[in-house]
Backbone of each chain as ProteinMPNN parsed JSONL, in Angstrom:
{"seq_chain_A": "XXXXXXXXXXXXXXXXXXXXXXXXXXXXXXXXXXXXXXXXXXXXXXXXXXXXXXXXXXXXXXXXXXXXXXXXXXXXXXXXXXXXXXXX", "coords_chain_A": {"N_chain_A": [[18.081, 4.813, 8.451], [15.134, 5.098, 6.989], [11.832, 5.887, 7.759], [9.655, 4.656, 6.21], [11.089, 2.551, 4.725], [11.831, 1.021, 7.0], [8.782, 0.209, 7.349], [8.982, -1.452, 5.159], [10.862, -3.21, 5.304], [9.126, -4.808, 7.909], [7.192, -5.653, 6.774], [8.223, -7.531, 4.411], [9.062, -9.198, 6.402], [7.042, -10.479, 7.497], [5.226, -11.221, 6.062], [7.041, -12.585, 4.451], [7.861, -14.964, 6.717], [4.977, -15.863, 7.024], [4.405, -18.42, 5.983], [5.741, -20.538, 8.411], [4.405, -20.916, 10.714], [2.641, -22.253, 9.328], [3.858, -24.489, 8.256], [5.051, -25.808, 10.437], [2.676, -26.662, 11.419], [1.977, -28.728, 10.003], [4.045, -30.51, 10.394], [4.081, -31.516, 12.771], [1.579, -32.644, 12.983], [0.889, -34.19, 11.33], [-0.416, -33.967, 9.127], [-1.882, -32.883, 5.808], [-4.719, -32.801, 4.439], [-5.97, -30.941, 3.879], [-4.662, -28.589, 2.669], [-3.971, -26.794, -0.346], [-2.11, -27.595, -2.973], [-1.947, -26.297, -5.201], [-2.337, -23.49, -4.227], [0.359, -23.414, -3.038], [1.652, -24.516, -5.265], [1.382, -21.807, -6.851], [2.676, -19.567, -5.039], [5.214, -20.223, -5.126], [6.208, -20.051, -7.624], [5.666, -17.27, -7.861], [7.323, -16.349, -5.61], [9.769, -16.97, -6.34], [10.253, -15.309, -8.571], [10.019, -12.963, -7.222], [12.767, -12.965, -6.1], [14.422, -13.588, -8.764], [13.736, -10.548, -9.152], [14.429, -9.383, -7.483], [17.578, -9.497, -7.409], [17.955, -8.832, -9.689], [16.976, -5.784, -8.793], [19.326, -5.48, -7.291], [18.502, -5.951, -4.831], [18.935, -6.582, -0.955], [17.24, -6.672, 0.279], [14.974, -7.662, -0.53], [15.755, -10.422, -2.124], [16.604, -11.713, 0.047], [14.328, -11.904, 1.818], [13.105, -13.573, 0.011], [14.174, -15.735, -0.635], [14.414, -16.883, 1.607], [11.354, -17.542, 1.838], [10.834, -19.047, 0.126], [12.407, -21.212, 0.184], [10.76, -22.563, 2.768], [8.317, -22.862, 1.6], [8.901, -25.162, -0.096], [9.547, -27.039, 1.416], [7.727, -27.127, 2.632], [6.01, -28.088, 0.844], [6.547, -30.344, -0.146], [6.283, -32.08, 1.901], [3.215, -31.917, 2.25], [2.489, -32.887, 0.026], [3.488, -35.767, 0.481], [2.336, -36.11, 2.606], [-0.318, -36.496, 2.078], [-0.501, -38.63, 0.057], [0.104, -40.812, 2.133], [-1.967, -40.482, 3.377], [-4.073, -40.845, 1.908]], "CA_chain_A": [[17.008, 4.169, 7.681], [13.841, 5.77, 6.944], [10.371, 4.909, 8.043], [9.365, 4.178, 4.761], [11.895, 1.055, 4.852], [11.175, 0.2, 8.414], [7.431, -0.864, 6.968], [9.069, -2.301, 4.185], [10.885, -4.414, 5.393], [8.599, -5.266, 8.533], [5.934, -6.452, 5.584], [8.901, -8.301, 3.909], [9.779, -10.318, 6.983], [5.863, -11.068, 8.125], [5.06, -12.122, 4.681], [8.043, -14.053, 4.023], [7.586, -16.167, 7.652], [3.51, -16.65, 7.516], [3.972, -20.066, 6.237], [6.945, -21.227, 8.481], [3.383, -21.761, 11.31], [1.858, -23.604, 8.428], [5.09, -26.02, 7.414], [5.422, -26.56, 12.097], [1.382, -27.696, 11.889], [1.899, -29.758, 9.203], [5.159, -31.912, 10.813], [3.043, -31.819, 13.937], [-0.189, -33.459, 12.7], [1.542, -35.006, 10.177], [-1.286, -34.109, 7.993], [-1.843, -31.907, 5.076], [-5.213, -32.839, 2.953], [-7.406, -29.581, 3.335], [-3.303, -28.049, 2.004], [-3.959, -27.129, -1.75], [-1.293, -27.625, -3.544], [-2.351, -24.905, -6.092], [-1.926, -22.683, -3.422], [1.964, -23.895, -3.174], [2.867, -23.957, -6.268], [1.809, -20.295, -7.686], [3.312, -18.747, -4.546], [6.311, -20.827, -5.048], [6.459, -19.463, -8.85], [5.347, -15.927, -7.536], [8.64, -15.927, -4.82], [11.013, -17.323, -7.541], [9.869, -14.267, -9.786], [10.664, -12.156, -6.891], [13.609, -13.531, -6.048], [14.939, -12.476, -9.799], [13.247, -9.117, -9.089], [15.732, -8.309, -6.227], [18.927, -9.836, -7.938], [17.895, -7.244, -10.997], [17.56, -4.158, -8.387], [20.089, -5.529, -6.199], [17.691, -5.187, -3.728], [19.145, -7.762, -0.851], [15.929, -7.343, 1.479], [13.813, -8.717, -1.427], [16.239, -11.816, -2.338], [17.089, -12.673, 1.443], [13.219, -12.869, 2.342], [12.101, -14.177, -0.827], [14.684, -16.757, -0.548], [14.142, -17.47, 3.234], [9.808, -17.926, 2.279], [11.277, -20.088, -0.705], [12.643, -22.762, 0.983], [9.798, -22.972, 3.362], [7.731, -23.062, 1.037], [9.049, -26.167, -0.617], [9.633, -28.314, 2.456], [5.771, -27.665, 2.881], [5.07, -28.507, -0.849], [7.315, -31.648, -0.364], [5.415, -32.812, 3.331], [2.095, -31.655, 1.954], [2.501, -34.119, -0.863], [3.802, -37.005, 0.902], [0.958, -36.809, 3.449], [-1.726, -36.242, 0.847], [-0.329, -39.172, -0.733], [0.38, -41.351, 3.149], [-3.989, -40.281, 3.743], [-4.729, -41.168, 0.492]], "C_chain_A": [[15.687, 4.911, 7.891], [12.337, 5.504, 7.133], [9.619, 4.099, 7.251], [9.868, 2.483, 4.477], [11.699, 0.19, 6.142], [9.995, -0.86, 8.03], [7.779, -1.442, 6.233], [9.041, -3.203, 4.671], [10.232, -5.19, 6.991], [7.103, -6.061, 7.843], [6.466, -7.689, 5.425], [8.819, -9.883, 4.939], [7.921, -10.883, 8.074], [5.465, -11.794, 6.876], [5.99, -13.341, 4.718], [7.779, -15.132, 5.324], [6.27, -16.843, 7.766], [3.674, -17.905, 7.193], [5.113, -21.148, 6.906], [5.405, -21.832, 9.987], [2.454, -22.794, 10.511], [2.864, -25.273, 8.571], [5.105, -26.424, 9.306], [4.109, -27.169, 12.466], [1.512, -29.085, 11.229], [3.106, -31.197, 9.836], [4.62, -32.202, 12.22], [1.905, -32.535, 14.195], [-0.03, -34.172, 11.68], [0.122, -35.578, 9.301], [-1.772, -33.391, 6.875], [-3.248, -31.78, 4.212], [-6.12, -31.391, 2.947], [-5.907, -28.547, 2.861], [-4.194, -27.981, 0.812], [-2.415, -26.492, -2.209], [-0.552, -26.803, -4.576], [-1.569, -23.925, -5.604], [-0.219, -22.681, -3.473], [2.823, -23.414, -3.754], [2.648, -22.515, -7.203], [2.365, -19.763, -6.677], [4.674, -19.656, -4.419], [6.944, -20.525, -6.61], [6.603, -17.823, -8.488], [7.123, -15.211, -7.02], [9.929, -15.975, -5.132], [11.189, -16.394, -8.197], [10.384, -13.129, -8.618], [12.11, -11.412, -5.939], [15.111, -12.598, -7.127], [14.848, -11.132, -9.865], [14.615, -8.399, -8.495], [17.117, -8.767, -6.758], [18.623, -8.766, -9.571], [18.341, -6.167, -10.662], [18.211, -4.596, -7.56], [19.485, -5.225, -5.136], [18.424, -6.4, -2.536], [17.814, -7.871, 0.366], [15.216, -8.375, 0.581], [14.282, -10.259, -1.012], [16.529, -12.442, -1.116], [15.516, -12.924, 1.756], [12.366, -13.62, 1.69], [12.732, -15.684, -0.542], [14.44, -18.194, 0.29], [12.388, -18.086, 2.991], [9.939, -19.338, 0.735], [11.433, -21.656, -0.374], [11.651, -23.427, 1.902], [8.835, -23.867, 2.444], [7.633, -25.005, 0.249], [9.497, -26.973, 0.352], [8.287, -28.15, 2.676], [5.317, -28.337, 2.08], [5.593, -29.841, -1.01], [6.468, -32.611, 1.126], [4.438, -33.101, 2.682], [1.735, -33.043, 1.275], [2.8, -35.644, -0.462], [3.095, -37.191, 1.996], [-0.364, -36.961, 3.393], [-1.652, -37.719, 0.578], [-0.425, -40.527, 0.845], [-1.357, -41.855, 4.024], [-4.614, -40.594, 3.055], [-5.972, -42.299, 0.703]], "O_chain_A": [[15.31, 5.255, 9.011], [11.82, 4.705, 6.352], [9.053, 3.052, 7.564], [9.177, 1.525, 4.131], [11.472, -1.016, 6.23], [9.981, -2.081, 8.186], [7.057, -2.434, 6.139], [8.122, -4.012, 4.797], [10.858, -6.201, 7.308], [6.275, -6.799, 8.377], [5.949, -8.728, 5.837], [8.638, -11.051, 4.595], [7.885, -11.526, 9.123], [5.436, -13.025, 6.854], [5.809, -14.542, 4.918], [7.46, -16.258, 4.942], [6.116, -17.938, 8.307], [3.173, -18.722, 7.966], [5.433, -22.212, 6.376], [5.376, -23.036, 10.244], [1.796, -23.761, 10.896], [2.65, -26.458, 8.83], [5.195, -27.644, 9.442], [4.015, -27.954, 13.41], [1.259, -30.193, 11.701], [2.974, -32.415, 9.717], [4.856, -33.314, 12.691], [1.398, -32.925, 15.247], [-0.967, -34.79, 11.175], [-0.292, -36.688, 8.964], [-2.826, -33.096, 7.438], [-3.265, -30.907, 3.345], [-6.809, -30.978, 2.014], [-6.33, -27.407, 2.674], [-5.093, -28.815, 0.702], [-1.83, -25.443, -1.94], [0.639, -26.612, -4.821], [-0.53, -23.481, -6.093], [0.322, -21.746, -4.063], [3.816, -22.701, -3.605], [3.456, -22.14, -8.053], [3.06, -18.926, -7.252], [5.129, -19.659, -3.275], [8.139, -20.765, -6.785], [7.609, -17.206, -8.839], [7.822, -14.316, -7.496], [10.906, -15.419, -4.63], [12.334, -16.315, -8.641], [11.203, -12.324, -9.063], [12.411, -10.324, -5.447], [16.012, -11.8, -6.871], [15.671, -10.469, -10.497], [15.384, -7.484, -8.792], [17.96, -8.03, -6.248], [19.463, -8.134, -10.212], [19.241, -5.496, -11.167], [17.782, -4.121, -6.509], [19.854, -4.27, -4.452], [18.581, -7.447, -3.165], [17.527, -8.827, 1.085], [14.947, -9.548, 0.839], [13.783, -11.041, -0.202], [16.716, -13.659, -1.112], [15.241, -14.103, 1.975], [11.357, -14.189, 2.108], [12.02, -16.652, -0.277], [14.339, -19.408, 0.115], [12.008, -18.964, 3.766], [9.175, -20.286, 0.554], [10.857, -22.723, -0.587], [11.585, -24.656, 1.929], [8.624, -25.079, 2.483], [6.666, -25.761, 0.149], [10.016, -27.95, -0.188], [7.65, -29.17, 2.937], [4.394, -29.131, 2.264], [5.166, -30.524, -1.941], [6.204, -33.81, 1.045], [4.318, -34.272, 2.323], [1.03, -33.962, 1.691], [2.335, -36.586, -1.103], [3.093, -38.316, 2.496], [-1.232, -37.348, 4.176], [-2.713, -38.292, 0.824], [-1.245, -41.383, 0.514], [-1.759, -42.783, 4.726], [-5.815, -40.728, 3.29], [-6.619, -42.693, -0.268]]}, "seq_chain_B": "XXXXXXXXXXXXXXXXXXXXXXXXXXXXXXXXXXXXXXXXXXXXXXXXXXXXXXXXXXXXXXXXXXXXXXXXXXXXXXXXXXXXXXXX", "coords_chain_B": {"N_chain_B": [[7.736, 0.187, -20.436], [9.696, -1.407, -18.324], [12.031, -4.34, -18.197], [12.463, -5.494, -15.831], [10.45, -4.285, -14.329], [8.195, -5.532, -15.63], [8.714, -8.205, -14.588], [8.491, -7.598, -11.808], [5.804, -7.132, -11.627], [4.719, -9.457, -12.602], [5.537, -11.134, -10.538], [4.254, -9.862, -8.061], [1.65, -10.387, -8.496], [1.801, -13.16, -9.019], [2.181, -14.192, -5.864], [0.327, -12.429, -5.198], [-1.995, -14.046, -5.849], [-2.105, -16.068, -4.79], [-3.125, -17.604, -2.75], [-5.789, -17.796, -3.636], [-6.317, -20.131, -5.165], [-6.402, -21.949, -2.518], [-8.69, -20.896, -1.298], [-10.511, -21.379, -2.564], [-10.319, -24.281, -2.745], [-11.368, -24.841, 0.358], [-13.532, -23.415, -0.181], [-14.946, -25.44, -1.514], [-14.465, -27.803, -0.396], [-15.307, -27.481, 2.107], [-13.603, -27.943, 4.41], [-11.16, -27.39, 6.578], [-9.597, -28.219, 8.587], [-6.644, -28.622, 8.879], [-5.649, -26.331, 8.09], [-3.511, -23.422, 9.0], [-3.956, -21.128, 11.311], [-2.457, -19.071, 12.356], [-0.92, -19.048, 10.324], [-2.9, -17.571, 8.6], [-2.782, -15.499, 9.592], [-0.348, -13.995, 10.258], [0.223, -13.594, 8.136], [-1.773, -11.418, 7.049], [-1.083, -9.669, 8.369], [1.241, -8.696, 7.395], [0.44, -8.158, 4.785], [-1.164, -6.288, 5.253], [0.657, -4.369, 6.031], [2.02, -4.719, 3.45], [0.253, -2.576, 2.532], [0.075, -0.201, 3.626], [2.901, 0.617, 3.016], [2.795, 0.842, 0.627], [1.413, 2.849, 0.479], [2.636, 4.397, 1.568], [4.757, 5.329, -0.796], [3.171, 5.753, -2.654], [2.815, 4.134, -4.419], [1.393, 1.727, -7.043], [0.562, -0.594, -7.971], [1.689, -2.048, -5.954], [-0.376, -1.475, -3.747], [-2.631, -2.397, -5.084], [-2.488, -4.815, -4.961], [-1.939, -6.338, -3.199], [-4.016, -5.527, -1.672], [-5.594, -6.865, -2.678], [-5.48, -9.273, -2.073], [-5.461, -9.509, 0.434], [-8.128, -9.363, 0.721], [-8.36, -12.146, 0.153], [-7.248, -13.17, 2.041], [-8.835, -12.79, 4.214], [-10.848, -13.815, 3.718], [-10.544, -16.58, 3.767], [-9.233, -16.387, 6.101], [-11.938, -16.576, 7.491], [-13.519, -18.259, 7.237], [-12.118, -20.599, 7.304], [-12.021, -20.64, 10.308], [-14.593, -21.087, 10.813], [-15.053, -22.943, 9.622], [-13.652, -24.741, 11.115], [-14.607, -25.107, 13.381], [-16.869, -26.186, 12.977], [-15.956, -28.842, 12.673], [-14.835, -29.804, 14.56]], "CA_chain_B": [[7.969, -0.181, -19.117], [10.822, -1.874, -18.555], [11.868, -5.257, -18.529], [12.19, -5.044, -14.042], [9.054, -3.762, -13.846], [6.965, -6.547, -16.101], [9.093, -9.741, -13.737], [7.919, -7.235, -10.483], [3.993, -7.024, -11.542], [4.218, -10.594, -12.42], [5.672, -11.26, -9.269], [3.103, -9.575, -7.653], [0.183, -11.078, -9.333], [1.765, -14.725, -8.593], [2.211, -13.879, -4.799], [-1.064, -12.033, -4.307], [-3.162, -14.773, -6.254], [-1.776, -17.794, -4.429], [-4.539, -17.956, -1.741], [-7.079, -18.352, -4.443], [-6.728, -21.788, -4.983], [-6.453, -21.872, -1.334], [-9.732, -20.915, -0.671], [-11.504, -22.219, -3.611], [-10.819, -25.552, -1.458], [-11.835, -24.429, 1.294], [-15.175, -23.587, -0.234], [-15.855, -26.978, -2.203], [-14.241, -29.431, 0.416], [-15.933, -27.66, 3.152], [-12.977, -28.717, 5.536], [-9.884, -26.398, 6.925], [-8.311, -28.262, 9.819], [-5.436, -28.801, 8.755], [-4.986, -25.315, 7.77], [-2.991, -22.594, 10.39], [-4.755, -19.968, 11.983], [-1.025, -18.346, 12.552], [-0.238, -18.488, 8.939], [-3.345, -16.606, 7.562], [-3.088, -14.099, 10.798], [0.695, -13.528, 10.228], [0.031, -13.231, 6.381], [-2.606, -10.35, 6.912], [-0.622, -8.274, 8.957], [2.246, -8.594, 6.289], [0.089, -7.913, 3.892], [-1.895, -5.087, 6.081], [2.151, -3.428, 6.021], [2.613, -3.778, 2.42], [-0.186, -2.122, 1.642], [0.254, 0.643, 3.97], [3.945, 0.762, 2.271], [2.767, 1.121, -0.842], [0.351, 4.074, -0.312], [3.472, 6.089, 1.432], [5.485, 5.286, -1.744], [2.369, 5.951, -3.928], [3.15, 2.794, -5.784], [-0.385, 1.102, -7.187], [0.896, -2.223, -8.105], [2.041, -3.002, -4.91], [-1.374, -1.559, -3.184], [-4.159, -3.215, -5.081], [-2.299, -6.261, -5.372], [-1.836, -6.261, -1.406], [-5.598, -5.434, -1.008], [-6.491, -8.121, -3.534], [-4.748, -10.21, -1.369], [-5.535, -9.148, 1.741], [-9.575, -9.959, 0.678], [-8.516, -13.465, 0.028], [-7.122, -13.577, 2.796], [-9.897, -12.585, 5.135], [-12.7, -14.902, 3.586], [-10.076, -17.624, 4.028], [-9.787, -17.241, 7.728], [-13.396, -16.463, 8.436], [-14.015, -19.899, 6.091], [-11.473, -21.616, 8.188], [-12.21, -20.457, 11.693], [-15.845, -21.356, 10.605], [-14.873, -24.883, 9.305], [-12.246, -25.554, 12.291], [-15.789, -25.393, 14.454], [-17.886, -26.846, 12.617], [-15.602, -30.163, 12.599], [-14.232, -29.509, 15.974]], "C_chain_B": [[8.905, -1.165, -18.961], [10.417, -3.569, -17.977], [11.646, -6.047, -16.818], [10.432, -5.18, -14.134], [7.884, -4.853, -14.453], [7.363, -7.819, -15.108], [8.193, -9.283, -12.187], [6.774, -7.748, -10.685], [3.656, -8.562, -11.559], [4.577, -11.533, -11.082], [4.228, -11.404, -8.407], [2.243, -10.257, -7.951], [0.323, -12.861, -8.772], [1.687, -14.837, -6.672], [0.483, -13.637, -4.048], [-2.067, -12.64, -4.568], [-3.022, -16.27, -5.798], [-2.74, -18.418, -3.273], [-5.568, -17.89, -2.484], [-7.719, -19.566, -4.387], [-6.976, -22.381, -3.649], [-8.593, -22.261, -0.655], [-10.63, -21.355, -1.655], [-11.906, -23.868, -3.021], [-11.388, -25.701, -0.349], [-13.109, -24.661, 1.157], [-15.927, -25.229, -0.662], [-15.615, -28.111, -1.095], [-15.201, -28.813, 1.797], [-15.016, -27.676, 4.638], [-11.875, -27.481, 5.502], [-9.271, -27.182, 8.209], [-7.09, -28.339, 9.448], [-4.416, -27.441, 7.978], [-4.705, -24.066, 9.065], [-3.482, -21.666, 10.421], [-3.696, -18.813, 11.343], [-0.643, -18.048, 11.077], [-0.89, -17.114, 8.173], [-3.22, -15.075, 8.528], [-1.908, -13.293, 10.531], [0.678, -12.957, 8.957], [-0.771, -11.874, 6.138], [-2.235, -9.61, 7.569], [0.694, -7.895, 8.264], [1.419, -7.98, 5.043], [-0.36, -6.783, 3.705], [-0.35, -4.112, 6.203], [2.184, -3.207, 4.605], [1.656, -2.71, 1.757], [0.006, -0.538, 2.209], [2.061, 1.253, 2.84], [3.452, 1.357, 1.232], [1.688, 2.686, -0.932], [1.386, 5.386, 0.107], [4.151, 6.058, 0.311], [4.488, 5.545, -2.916], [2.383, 5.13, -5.034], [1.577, 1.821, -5.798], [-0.29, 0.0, -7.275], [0.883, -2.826, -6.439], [0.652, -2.869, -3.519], [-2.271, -1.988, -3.607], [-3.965, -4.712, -5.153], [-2.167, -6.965, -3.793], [-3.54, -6.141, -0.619], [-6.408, -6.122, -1.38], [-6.446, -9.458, -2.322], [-4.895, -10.277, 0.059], [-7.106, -10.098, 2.21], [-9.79, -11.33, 0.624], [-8.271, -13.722, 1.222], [-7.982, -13.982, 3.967], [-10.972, -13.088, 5.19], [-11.688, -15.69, 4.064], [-10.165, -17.766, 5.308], [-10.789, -17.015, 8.267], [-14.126, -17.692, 8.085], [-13.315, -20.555, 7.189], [-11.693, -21.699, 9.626], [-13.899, -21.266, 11.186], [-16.097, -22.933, 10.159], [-14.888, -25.764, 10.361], [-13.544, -25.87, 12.931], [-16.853, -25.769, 14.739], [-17.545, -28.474, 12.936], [-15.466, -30.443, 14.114], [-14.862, -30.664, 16.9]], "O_chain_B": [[8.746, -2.0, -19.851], [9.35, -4.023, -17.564], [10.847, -6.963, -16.621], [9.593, -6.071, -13.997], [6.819, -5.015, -13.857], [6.407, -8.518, -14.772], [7.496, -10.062, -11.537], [6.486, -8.778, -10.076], [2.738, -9.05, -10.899], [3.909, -12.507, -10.735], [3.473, -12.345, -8.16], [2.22, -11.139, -7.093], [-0.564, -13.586, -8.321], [0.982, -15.764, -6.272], [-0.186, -14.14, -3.145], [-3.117, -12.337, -4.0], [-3.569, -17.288, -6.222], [-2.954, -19.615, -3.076], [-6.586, -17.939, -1.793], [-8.79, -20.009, -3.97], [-7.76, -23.328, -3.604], [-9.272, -23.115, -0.084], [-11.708, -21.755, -1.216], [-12.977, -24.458, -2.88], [-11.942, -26.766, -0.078], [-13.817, -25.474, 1.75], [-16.927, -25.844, -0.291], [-16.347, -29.084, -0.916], [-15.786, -29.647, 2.487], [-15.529, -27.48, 5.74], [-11.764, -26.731, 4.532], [-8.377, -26.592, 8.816], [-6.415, -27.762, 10.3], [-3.262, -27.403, 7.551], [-5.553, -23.84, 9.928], [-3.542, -21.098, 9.331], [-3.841, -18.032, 10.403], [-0.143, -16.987, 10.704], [-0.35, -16.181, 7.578], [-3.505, -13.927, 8.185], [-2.049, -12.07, 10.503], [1.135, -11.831, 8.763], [-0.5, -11.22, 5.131], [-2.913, -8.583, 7.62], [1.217, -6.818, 8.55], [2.063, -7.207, 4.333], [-0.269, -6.135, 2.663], [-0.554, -2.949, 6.551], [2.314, -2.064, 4.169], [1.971, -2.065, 0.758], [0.088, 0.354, 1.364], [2.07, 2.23, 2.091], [3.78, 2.519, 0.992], [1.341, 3.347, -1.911], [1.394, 6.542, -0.316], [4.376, 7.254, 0.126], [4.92, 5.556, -4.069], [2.074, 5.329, -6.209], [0.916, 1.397, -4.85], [-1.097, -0.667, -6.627], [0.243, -3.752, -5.942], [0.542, -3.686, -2.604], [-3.15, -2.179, -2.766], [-4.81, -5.59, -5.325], [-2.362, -8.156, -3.551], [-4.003, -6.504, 0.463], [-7.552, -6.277, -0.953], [-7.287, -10.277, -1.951], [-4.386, -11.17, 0.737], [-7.364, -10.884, 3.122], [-10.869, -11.862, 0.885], [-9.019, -14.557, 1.73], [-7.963, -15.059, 4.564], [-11.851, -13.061, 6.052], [-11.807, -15.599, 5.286], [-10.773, -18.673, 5.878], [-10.854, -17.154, 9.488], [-15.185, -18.052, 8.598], [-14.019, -21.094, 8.043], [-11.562, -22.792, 10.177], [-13.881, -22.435, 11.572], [-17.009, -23.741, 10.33], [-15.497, -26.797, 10.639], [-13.681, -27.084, 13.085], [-17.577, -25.839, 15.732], [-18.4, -29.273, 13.319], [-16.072, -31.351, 14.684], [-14.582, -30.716, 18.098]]}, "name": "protein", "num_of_chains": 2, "seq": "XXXXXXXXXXXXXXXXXXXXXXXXXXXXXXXXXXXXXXXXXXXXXXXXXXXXXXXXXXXXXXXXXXXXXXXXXXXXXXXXXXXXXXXXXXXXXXXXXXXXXXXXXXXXXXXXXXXXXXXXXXXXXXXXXXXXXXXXXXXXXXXXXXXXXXXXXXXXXXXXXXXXXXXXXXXXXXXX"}
């Protein structure tokens, strides 16, 4: 493997985990309202889009860490909301 | 330009513009506790890779959209560290 791919995918897999310390504050403080939601849902459209990207070029770094910041993503966007809504 | 390459850019674009809304709250509410240090720290050194990536691959999409992204990032946690200590 070539250095070139090394940084790739050492981008891939810091990107894809930054919000797995967001989604462990949030079940911790079991509180979300300064969360925007905004925020959420275009990088939850964004990771879907590149998701399809890597099932196009068969890429499987893409689709395994888009997948992996996917799911995060939406157990945050599903807390977020139900402690937005719990603070209300 | 093919049909790949318009799902990538919009990829991109949804990815690297999702801390907008982010910090747009930030600025009007004033408030960040409840947002992670760890996320935006882990996020900017992912982001600080792809862009390096992208300048050995000479690919432009994936470096101004990484440096767009990078800038959001960096008001966000100097907004949030600056919130967290104001409320603190």
């Amino acid at each position: 493997m070539g250095f070139e791919a090394i940084i790739g995918i050492a981008a891939s897999v810091f990107t894809s985990t930054a919000l797995l310390p967001q989604l462990i504050k949030i079940i911790r403080e079991k509180k979300a309202n300064d969360i925007s939601i905004a925020m959420l849902a275009v990088l939850f459209t964004g990771l879907a889009l590149w998701v399809w990207y890597g099932f196009m070029k068969t890429d499987w770094i893409i689709i395994i860490a888009n997948i992996f910041a996917l799911i995060i993503n939406f157990i945050s966007g599903v807390l977020t909301i139900y402690f937005k809504r719990k603070h209300a």
